[in-house]
C-alpha angles and dihedrals in degrees: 000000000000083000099054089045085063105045092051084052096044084054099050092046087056099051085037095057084041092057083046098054081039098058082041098058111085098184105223100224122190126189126218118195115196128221117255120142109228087352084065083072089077080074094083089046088057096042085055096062097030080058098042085046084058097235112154121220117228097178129014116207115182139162133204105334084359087064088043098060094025082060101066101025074062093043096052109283128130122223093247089058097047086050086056092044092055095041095058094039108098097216089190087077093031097062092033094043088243107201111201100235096232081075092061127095111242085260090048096048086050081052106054095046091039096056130059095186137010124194126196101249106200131158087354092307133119117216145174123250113252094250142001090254130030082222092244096135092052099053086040082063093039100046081047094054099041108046099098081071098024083112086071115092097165109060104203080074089071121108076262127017121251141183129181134205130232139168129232107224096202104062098015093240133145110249118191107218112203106130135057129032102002090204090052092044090051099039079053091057093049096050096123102202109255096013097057127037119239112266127224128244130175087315110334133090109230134197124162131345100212088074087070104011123022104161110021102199092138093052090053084040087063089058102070097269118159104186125026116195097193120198112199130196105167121145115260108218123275143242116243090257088068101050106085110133134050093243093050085058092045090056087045096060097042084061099061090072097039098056090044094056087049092072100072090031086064100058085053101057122085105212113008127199123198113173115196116249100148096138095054122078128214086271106053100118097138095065088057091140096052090048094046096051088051093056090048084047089052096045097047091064090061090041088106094055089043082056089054092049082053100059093052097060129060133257122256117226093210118079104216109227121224107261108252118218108208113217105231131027137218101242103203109175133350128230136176131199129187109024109128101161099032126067128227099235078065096037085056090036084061108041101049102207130123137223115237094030139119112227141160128259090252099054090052084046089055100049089049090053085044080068103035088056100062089072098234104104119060079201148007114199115182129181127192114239111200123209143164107324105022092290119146127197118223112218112189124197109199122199107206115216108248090206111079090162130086147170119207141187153170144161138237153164138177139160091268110043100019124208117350137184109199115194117178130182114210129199127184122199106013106148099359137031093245107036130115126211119185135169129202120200121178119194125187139061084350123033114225141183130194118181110174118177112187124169098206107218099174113216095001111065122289123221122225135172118191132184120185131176119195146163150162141193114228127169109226135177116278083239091058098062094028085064098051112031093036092231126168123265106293121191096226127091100210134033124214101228123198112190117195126188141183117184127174128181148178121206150173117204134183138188114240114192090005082270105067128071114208123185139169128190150124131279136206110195131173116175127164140200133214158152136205091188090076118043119191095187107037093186105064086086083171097077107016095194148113116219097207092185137003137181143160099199134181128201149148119239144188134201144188131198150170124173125176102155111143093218124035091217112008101038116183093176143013140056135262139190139175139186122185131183133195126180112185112208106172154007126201094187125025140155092211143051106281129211123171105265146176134224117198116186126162127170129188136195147196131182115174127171103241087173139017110277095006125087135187137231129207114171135164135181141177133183121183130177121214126200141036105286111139087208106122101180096085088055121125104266109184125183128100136053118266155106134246102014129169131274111327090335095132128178126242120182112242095029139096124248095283105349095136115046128177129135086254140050140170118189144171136207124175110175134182124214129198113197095207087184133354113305097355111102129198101201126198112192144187123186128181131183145178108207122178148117109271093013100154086037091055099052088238103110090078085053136112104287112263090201136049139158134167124203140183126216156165122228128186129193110225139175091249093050134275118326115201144171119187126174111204132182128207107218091200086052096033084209123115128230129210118209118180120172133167134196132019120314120253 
């Protein structure tokens, strides 16, 4: 019996002494997150279940979009915060630097939708950028996300702790990022070579980490770590179907190295977790949902072991809360560090935000992006600096951009103007720091010409001087021009009308409201008028033409706009308006009798999105002369379809280029798009006009529209501009009318 009594207590002390090593034991567990592009995105699905099994992370190793969500789960976030996070970012923008056009200045708006391509030009070369994007968007998310901890510069001080890998592009070396600015680290990490352009840090310049480290298991294993679950979400290689684009080879060749390394990486890892994602490429991003749940299916089938991993560490008496983003911000006081060619008073004026102010994040996103989007920083960092009373400062660090010189391009054609090549040469920077030159040359079925001069200011007015020469050929009805140029009876129906026009200005312009631009200034201005389809002196055999109409005009002007559409062509949402006056003073050379005279005209505009996918137009526009002048070639001449004509050359839907001609005008369009997938518009539109001399004095302009026309149209949005085909049909005229134009408009 006494036997029996000791063994039972032999056994109890032993599984006693084994609940006590077991309640001893705190299982160190480190986390590597693999590099992946949108694949990475099967990290949130396997933080989901690791967090629903109870592990505790200990470290946290990531590389490229494993550093970018490492980072803020790190830093505080759930996963289900994380999932909502990815779900609402739009990683188109994100990868293309995408600048919401509400950001841009009103020359950097006619920029971006005037030019198709643009090329560094330095020491007589052309040359390529170093990535599609300067990566501006991507630090913008991660500073915002991770301001609650952007105090931290060592990041094993996070609530986990947390490294990144990089890779110094330089010397092709690994570099282990885990101290500084945690958004810049990370945004380092994620710079996908040709997408994103390298990053700089304390010396290097960084891009991604998955060229050296893609998987960084050696480097977690360093920090004391004694169990490492991996999740990997690397590319296997593909097939040559899959290979059509030189990126896609590039990728493919990146990975050679990379699965190979994974071999020995495998063994080393503890519990590995490879979701398949095989069907999904670096940039589905679009298909975010679909990646996340397989990386929670994967996860699930290891959610035993992760128990079991549970049950060797020990509980923490303190619950983590989720880390909490407000939603605005005390800005205290503004510095800026780093600008050597441009001034601070530019640098303010730009960025439209004021000291001593509370404002939200995206107020402070959108004046960053009002800088990014002049073109002359290769990147704008910014940290919060809290002080007393809830105040932040806000310490900015600009990058200049070394390269002042481009060269820019498009192509276009329409009805009016035919087929064009534009080809401009911009220089920043020429004479003053802050100066912009910039030529326009068109070649094609009408030459052109375009010089602009502006000395950007920022909030104190600007300076700009402009001279533009353009023309164009249109056949026209004899009773057109009969009826305003008072020839004799002609036996022709239609004339063949070449309008030429060069125009020079000086301006000042300011910014009102930070929204309203507001200029004055004085004009010269010749344009002439002929045919060679009707000829008065038929023996004069050397220059076989009629010059309908000819001037040479001075005059001052004024002008007032606002513009927040968020599409030049295609708006889905904003408001834009736009007055314009001219008062002509004098003419040193005309073919008329010539009186001063003024020319108002004002248009307005609306688009809304009353349903998903469909957008509304509403848009209205007048133009009236004053005064006695008998020159008709600054009429209102309406007909066409178009953008960006000369002069008061307007467009109406169901009719031909100037068909219908008066000094005043008054006219409607209201136009429906459908946008029947993303970036492709199916357009209805109605528009409706009142055009005649003496129209406001006539009381007419309140009557019933004597003219009218609907149309229906597609639009795409392409690379190279809009492309667009509309058919349109004049009730009054019961005749249809075809436009077709590609490219952007210049």
């Amino acid at each position: 019996m006494k036997k029996i009594f000791r063994l039972l207590f032999l056994l109890l002390g032993m599984l006693a002494f084994s609940q006590a090593k077991a309640q001893s034991e705190d299982l160190k567990v480190g986390l590597v997150l693999s590099g992946g592009g949108a694949k990475g995105l099967a990290h949130i699905g396997a933080l989901k279940i690791i967090k629903e099994s109870g592990v505790r992370i200990d470290y946290i190793g990531g590389t490229s979009m494993g550093a970018i969500i490492g980072s803020l789960y790190a830093s505080g976030y759930s996963p289900e915060q994380l999932d909502s996070i990815f779900k609402l970012t739009n990683f188109n923008k994100l990868i293309q630097d995408e600048l919401p056009r509400e950001v841009k200045s009103f020359n950097e708006k006619k920029d971006a939708e005037r030019y198709a391509i643009a090329l560094p030009f330095k020491n007589f070369k052309l040359s390529f950028p170093s990535g599609l994007s300067k990566g501006q968007n991507l630090y913008n998310l991660m500073m915002q996300l991770t301001t609650p901890v952007a105090q931290i510069e060592d990041f094993s001080k996070l609530p986990i702790p947390f490294f990144c890998i990089g890779t110094n592009i330089e010397t092709g070396k690994e570099v282990v990022l885990d101290h500084g600015s945690l958004a810049r680290s990370v945004a380092a990490s994620g710079s996908i070579p040709s997408l994103f352009s390298p990053v700089e840090i304390n010396g290097q310049l960084i891009t991604d980490g998955g060229v050296t480290n893609n998987y960084p298991i050696d480097e977690i294993k360093k920090r004391g770590i004694d169990y490492v679950i991996g999740v990997d979400v690397q590319d296997s290689l593909a097939d040559r179907t899959q290979l059509q684009t030189a990126f896609e080879i590039l990728t493919q060749i990146n990975n050679f190295r990379t699965i190979h390394a994974m071999e020995g990486k495998r063994q080393k890892t503890d519990l590995y977790i490879k979701p398949n994602i095989k069907d999904f490429s670096i940039l589905s991003f679009d298909q975010g949902s679909a990646i996340i749940k397989e990386g929670e299916l994967e996860t699930e089938k290891f959610l035993d072991e992760l128990k079991k991993i549970t049950q060797r560490q020990l509980k923490s008496s303190v619950e983590k809360e989720k880390l909490m983003l407000t939603d605005s911000i005390y800005i205290g006081q503004i510095h800026i560090n780093g600008n050597n060619n441009y001034p601070r008073n530019y640098i303010r004026g730009k960025l439209k935000i004021d000291s001593d102010t509370k404002i939200s994040y995206r107020e402070l996103n959108r004046g960053i992006n009002n800088l990014s989007a002049t073109g002359n920083f290769k990147k704008i960092e910014y940290k919060l600096s809290p002080k007393r009373g809830g105040k932040s400062n806000l310490v900015l660090t600009i990058h200049e951009n070394e390269i002042n010189t481009w060269v820019r391009g498009a192509l276009h054609y329409d009805e009016l103007y035919k087929s064009a090549a534009l080809v401009n040469f911009t220089q920043k920077s020429l004479f003053l720091k802050n100066d912009i030159t910039s030529v326009d040359l068109v070649a094609g079925d009408n030459f052109r010409y375009n010089f602009s001069y502006y000395i950007d200011k920022g909030s104190y007015w600007s300076i700009g001087l402009n001279s533009r020469y353009n023309e164009f050929k249109q056949g026209v009805p004899f009773n057109f021009v009969e009826d305003n140029f008072n020839l004799g009876d002609f036996n022709v129906n239609k004339v063949e009308v070449e309008y030429s026009d060069l125009t020079n200005q000086f301006y000042v312009e300011t910014y009102f409201v930070k929204e309203f631009k507001f200029g004055l200034g004085g004009e010269h201005k010749y344009t002439k008028l002929e045919t060679e389809t009707i000829v008065e002196n038929e023996n004069n055999q050397e220059f076989p033409v009629t010059i309908l109409e000819q001037s040479n005009l001075f005059s001052a002007f004024g002008y007032l706009e606002y513009d927040k559409y968020d599409n030049a062509y295609f708006p889905a949402h904003g408001a834009h308006f736009k007055g314009d006056f001219h008062w002509y003073l004098l003419d040193s050379k005309s073919s008329f009798g010539f009186e001063p005279f003024s020319i108002l005209k004002g248009s307005a505009g609306y688009a809304f999105s009353p349903l998903h996918k469909f957008s509304l137009r509403i848009q209205s526009e007048t133009g009236i002369r004053f005064g006695d002048s008998k020159m008709n070639g600054l009429d209102f001449f309406l007909g066409g379809y178009g953008n960006r004509f000369i002069n008061n050359v307007k467009p109406l839907l169901g009719y031909d280029f100037l068909s219908i001609s008066g000094d005043s005008y008054v006219k409607s369009l209201v136009e429906i798009d459908y946008e029947v997938f993303s970036k492709n518009h199916i357009i209805a539109s109605y528009n409706v006009a009142n055009v005649e001399d003496g129209l406001y004095s006539s009381g007419n302009v309140f009557s019933l529209p004597d003219y009218t026309g609907v149309a229906l149209g597609y639009g795409i949005e392409t690379l190279l501009g809009p492309i667009e085909v509309k058919y349109s049909y004049a009730p009054e005229l019961s005749e249809s009318q075809w436009f077709f134009s590609l490219g952007f408009w210049f």
